[in-house]
N, C-alpha and C positions, 0 to 999 in steps of 0.2 A: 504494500500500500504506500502510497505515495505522497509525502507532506508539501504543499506548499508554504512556503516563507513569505510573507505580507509583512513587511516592519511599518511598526507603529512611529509614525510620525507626525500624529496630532495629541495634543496635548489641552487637558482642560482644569486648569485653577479656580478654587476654590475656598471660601474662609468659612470657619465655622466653629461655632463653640467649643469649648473644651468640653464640654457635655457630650456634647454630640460625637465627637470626634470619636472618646471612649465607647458610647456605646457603638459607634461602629469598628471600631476593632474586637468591643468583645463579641460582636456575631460575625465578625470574620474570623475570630480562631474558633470560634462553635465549628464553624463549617470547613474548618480546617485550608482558608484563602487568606491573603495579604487584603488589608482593607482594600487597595487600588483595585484588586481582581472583584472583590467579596460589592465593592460599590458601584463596578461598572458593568459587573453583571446585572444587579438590582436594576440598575439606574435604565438597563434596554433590557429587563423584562418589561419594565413599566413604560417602557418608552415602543415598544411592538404592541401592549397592548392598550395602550392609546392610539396611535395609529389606525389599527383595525377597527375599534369604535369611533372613529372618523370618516374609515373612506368605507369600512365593508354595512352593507346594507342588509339586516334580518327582515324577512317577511313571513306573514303565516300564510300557510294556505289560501284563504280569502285574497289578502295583500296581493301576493304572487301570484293570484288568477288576475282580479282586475290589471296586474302591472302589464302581463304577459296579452291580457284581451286589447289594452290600450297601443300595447307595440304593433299589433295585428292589424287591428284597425284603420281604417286606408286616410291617407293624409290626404287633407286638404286646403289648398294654397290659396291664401285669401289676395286682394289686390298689394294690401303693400309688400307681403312677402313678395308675390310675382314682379312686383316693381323691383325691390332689393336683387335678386337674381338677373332682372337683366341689366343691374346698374354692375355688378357686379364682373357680367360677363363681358361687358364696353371696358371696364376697368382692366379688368384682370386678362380674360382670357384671349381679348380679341386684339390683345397689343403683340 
């Protein structure tokens, strides 16, 4: 199996209480990691899952029927849309 090497060349500082600091070394020797590993692990599990409750979208059943009936359903281009498309094509396409 084959390792690739990626060096770490970003770096991110921080201040923080003496409080804080201790309790995060003492749950980084819990878990047997160096704070630096033990908080940036933490730091992008929280950070994937914020992400995913941003961009991923949950639907129920219902939801995802009308979503999927609404895609289906045949477009209809009213005058200013059909205006914008041929402004668009004088613009863009036909240069």
């Amino acid at each position: 199996m084959g390792t690739t090497s990626q060096s770490k060349d970003e770096r991110i500082n921080l201040r923080l209480k003496h409080s804080a600091k201790r309790i995060l070394e003492r749950a980084a020797s819990f878990e047997g990691q160096t704070v630096s590993k033990f908080v940036l692990n933490s730091a992008l599990a929280h950070a994937e899952k914020t992400v995913q409750e941003h961009e991923a979208m949950r639907l129920n059943t219902a939801e995802a029927d009308a979503f999927f009936q609404a895609l289906s359903a045949p477009v209809t281009f009213n005058k200013k849309l059909l205006s914008a498309l041929d402004e668009y094509r004088q613009r863009v396409t036909d240069q």
